[in-house]
VOPA-833545 format. One record per atom (N, C-alpha, C, O): atom name; residue in one letter; x, y, z; residue number from 1. Coordinates in steps of 0.001 Angstrom, whole numbers, plus 500000, padded with zeros to 6 digits. Example, Ala and Ser with C-alpha at 12.3 -4.5 7.8 and 13.67 -1.06 7.14 Angstrom:
nunu | marba | east | north | up | mivex
N | a | 513190 | 494310 | 507800 | 1
CA | a | 512300 | 495500 | 507800 | 1
C | a | 513200 | 496700 | 507800 | 1
O | a | 514236 | 496681 | 508465 | 1
N | s | 512850 | 497750 | 507080 | 2
CA | s | 513670 | 498940 | 507140 | 2
C | s | 512900 | 500030 | 507870 | 2
O | s | 513409 | 501138 | 508039 | 2
//
This chain:
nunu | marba | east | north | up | mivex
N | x | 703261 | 700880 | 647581 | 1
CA | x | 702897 | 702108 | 648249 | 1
C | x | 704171 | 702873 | 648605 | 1
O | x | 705140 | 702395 | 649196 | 1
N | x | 703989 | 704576 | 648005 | 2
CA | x | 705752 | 704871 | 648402 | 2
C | x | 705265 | 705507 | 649899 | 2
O | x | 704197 | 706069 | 650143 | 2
N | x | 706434 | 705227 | 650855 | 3
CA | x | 707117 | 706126 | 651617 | 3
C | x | 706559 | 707303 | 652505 | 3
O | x | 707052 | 706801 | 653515 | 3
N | x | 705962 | 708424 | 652985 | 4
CA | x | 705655 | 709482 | 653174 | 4
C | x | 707267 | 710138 | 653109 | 4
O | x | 708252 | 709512 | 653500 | 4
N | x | 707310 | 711555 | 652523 | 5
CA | x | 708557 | 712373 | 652715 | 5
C | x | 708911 | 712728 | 653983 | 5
O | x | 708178 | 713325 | 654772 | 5
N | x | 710326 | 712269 | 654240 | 6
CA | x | 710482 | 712959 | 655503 | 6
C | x | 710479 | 714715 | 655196 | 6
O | x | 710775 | 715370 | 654197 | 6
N | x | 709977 | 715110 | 656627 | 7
CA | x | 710448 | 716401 | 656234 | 7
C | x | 710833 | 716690 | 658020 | 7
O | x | 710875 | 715773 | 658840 | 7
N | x | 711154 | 718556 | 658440 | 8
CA | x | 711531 | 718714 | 659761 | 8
C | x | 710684 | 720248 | 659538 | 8
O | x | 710330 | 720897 | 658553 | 8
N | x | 710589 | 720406 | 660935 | 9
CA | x | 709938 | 721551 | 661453 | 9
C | x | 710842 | 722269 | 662054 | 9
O | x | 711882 | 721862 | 662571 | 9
N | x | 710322 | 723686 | 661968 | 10
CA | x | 711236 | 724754 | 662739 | 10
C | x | 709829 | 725392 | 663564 | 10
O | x | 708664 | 725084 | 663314 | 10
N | x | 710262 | 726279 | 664519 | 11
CA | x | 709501 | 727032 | 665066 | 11
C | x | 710052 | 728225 | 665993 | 11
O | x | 710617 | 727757 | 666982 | 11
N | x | 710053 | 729049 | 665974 | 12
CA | x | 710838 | 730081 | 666309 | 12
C | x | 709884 | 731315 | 666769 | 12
O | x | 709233 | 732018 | 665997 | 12
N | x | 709961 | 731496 | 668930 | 13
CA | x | 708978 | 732066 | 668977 | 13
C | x | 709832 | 733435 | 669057 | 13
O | x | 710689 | 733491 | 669940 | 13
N | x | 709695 | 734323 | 668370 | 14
CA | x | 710543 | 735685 | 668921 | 14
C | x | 709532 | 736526 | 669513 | 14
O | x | 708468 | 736350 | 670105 | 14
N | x | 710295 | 737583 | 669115 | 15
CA | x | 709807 | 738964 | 670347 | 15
C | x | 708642 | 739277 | 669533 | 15
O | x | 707543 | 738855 | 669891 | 15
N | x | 708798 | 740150 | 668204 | 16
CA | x | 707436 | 740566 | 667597 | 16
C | x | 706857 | 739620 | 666758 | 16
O | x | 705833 | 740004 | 666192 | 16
N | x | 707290 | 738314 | 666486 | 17
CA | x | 706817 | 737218 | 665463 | 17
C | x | 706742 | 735692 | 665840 | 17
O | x | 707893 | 735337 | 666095 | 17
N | x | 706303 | 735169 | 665910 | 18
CA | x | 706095 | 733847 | 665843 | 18
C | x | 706382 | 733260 | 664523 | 18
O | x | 705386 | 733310 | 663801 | 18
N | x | 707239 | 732810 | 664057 | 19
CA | x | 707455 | 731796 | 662935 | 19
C | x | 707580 | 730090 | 662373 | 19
O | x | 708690 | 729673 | 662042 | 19
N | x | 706805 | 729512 | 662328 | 20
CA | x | 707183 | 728314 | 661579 | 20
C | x | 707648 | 727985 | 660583 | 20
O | x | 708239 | 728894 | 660001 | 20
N | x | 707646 | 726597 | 659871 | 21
CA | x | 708169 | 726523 | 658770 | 21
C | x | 708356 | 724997 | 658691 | 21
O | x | 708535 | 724443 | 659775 | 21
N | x | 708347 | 724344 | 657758 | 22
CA | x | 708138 | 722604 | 657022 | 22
C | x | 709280 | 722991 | 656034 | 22
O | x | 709259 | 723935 | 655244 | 22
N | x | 710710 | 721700 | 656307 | 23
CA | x | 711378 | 721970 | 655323 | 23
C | x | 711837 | 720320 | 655166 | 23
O | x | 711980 | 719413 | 655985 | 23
N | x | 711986 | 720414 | 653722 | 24
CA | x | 712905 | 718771 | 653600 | 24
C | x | 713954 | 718678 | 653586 | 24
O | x | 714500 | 719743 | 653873 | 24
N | x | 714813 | 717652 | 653323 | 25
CA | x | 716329 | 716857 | 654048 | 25
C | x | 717128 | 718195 | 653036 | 25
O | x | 718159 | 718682 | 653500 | 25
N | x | 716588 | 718732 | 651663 | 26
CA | x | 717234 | 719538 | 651539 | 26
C | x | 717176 | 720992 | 651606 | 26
O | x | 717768 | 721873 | 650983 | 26
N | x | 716306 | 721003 | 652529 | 27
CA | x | 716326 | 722909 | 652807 | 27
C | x | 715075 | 723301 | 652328 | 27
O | x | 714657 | 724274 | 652956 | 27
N | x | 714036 | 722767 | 651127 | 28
CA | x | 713124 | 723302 | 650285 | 28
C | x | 712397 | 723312 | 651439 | 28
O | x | 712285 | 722395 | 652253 | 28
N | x | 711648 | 724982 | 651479 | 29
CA | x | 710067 | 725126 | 652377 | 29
C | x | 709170 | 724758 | 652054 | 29
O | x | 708530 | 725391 | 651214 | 29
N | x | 708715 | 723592 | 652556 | 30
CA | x | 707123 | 723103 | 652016 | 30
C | x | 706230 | 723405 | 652568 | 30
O | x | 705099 | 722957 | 652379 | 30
N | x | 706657 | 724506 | 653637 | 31
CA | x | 705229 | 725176 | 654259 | 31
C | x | 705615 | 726703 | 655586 | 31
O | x | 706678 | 726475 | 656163 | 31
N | x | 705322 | 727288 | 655789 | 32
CA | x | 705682 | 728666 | 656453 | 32
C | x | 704278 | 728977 | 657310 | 32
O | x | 703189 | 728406 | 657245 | 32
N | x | 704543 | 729653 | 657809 | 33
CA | x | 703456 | 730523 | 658838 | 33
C | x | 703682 | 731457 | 659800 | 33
O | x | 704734 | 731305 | 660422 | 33
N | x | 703016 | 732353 | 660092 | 34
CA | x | 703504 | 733468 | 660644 | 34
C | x | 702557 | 733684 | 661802 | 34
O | x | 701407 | 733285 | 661617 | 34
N | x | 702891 | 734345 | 663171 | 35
CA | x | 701465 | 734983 | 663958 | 35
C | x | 702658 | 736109 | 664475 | 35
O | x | 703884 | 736209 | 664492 | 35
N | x | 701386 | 736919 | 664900 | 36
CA | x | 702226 | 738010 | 665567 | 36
C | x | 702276 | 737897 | 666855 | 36
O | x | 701192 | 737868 | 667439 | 36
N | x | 704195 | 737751 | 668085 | 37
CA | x | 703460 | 737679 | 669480 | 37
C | x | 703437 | 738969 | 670513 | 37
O | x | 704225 | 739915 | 670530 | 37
N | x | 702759 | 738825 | 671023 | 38
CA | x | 702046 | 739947 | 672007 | 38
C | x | 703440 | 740295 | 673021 | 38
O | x | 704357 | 739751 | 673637 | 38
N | x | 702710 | 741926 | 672608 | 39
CA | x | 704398 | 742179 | 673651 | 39
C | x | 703743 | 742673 | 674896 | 39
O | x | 702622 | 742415 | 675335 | 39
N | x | 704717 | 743464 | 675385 | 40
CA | x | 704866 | 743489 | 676747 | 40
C | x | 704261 | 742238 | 677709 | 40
O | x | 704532 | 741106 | 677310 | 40
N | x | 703364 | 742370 | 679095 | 41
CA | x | 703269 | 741244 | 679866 | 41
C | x | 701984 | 740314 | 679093 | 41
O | x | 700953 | 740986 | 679099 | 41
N | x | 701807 | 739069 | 678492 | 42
CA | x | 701000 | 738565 | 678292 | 42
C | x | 700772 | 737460 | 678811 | 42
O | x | 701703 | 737078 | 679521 | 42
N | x | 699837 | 736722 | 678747 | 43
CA | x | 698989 | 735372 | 679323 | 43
C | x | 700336 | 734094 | 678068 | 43
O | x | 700469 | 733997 | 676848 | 43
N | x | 700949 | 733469 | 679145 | 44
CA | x | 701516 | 732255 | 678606 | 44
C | x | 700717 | 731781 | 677283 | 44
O | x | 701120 | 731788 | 676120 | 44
N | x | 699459 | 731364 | 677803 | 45
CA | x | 698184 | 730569 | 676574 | 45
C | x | 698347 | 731349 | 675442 | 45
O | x | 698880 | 730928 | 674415 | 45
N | x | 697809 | 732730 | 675616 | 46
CA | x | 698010 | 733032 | 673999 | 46
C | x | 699333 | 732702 | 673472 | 46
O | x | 699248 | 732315 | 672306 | 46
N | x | 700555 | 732722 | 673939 | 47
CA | x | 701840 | 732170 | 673404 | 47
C | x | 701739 | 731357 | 672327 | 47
O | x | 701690 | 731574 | 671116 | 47
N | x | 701703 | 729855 | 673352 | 48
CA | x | 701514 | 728697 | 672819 | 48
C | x | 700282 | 729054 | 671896 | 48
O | x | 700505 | 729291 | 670709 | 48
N | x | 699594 | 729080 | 672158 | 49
CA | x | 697966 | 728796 | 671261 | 49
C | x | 698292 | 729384 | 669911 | 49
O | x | 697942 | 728731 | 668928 | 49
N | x | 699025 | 730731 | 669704 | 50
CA | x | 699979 | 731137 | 668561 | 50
C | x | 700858 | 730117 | 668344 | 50
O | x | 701209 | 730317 | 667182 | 50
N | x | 701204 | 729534 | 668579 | 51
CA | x | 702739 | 729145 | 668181 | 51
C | x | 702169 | 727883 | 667431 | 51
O | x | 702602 | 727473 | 666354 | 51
N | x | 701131 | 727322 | 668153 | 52
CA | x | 700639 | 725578 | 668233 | 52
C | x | 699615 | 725868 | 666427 | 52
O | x | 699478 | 724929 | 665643 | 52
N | x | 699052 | 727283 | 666132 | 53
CA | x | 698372 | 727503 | 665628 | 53
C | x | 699373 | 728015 | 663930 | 53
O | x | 698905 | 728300 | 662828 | 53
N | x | 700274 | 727976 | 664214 | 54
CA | x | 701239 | 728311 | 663507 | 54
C | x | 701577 | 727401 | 662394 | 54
O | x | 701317 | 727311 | 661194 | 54
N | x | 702359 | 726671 | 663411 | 55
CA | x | 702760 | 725013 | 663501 | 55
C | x | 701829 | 724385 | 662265 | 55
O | x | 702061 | 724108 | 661088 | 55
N | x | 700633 | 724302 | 663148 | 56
CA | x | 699563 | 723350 | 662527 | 56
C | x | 699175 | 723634 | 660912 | 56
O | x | 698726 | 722749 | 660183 | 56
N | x | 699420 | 724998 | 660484 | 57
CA | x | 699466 | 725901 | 659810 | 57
C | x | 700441 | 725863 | 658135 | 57
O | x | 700178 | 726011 | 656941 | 57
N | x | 701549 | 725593 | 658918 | 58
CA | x | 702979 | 725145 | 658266 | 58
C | x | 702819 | 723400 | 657530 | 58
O | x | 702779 | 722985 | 656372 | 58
N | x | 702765 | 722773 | 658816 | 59
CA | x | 702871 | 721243 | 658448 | 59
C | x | 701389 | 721197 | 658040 | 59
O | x | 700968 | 720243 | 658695 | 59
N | x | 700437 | 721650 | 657382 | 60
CA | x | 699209 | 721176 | 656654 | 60
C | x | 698830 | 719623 | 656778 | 60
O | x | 698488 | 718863 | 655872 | 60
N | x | 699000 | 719333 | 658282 | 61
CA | x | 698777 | 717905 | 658206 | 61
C | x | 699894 | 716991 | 657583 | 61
O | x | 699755 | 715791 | 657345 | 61
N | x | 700971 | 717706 | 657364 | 62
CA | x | 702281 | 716331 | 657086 | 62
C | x | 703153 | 716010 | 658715 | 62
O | x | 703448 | 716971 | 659426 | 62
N | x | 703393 | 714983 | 659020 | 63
CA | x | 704246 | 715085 | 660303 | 63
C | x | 705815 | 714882 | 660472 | 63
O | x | 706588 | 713941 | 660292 | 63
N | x | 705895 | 715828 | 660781 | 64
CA | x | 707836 | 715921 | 660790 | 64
C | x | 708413 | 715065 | 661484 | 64
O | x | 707821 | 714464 | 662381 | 64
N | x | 710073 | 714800 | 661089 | 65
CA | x | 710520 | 713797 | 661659 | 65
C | x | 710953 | 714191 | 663210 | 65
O | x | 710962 | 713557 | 664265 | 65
N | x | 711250 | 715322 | 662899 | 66
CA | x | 712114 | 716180 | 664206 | 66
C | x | 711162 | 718130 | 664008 | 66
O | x | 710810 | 718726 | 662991 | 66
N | x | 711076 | 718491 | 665373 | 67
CA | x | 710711 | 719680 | 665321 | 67
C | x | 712078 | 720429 | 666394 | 67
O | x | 712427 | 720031 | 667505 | 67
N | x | 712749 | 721835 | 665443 | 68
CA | x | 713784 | 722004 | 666464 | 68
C | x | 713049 | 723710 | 666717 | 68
O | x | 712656 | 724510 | 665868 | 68
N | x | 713073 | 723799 | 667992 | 69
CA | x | 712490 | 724976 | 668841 | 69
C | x | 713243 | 726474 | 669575 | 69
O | x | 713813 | 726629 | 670656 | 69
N | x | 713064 | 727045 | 668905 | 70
CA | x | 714174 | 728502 | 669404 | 70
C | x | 712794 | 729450 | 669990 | 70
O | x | 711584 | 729480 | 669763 | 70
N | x | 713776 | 730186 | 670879 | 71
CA | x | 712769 | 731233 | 671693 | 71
C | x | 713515 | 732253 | 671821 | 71
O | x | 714723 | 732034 | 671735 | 71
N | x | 713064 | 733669 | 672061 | 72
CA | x | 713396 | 735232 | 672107 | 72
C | x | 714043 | 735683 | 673810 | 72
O | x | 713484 | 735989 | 674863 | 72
N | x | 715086 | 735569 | 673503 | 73
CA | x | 716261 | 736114 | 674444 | 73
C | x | 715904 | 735556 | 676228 | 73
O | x | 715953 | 734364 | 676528 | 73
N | x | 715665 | 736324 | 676938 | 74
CA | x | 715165 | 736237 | 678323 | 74
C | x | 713872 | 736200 | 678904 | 74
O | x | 713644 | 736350 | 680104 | 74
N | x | 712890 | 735960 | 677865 | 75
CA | x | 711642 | 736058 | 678471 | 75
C | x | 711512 | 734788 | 679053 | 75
O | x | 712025 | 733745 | 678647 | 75
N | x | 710420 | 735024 | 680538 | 76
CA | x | 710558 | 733723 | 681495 | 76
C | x | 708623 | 734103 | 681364 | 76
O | x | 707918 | 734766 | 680602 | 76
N | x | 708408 | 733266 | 682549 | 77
CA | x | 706659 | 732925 | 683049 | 77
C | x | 707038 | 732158 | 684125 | 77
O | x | 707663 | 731108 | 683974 | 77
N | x | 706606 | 732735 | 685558 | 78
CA | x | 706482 | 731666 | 686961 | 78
C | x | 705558 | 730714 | 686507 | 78
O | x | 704667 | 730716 | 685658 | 78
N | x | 706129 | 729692 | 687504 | 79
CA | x | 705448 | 728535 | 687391 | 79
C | x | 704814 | 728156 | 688644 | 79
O | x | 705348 | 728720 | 689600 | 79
N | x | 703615 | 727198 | 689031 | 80
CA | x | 703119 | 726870 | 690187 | 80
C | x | 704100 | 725216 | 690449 | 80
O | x | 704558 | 724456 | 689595 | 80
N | x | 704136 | 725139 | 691730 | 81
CA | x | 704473 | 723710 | 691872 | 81
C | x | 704272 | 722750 | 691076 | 81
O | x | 705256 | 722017 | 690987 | 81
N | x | 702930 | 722283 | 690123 | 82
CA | x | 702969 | 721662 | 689035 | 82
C | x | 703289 | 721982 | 688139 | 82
O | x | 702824 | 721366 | 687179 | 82
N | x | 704352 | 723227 | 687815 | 83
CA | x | 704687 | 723652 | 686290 | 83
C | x | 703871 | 724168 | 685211 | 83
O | x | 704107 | 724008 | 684014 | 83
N | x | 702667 | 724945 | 685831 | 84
CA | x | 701731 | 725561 | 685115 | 84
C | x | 701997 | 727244 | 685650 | 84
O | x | 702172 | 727721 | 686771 | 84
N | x | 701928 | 727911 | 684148 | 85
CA | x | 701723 | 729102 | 684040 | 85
C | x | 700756 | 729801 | 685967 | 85
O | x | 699631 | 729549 | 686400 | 85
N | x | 702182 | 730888 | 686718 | 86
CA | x | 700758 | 731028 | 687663 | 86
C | x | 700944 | 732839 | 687534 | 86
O | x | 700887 | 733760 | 688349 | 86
N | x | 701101 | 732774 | 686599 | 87
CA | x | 701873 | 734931 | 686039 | 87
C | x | 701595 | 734955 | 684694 | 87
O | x | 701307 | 733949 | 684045 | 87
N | x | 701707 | 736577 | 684055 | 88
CA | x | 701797 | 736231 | 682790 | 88
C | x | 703472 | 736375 | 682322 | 88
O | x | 704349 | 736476 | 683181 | 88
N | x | 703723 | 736368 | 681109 | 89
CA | x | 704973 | 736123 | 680595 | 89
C | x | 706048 | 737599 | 680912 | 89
O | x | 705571 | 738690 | 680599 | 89
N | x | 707082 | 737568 | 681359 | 90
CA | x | 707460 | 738660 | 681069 | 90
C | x | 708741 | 739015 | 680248 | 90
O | x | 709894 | 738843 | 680642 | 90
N | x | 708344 | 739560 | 678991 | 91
CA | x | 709118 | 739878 | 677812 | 91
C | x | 710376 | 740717 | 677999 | 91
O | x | 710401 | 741803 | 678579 | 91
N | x | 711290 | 740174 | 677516 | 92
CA | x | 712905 | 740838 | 677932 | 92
C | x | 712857 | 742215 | 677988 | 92
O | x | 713397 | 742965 | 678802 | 92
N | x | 711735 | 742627 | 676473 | 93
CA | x | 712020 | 743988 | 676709 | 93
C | x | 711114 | 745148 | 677046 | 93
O | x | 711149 | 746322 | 676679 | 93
N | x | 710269 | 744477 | 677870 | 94
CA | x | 709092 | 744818 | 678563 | 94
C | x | 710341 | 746018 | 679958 | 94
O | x | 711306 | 745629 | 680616 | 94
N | x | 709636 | 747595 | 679889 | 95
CA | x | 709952 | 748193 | 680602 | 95
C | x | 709639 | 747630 | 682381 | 95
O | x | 710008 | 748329 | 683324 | 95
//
């Protein structure tokens, strides 16, 4: 029985795009995905729920060895004492 391929994940949430992507040890894309993210003030959830939906999207059910995670400049979201969303997000370049 061979092996499963390693492969690695990217995910990259920016300002107007959400991007994923499945690549192997040598660079080849074995999978991409795109969502668009919501600008100005939005609800944390749709974020993630894009991003997670992305993801899932890209890796077609293969599982990466490593997923490495980049995000869009200064955007923050308060948090409640347990570290849950208690605001919506606010985007760097939200007036």
């Amino acid at each position: 029985m061979n092996a499963p391929a390693v492969c690695f994940a990217g995910l990259d949430l920016g300002t107007t795009t959400t991007k994923a992507v499945l690549c192997d040890p040598a660079g080849r894309v074995l999978g991409r995905a795109e969502r668009p993210t919501p600008l100005g003030e939005f609800d944390a959830g749709r974020l993630v729920d894009g991003a997670l939906d992305a993801l899932a999207e890209a890796l077609a059910g293969r599982a990466p060895a490593a997923v490495g995670v980049t995000g869009m400049a200064e955007t923050g979201v308060p948090l409640d004492a347990d570290g849950e969303p208690c605001g919506p997000l606010l985007a760097w370049p939200d007036p």
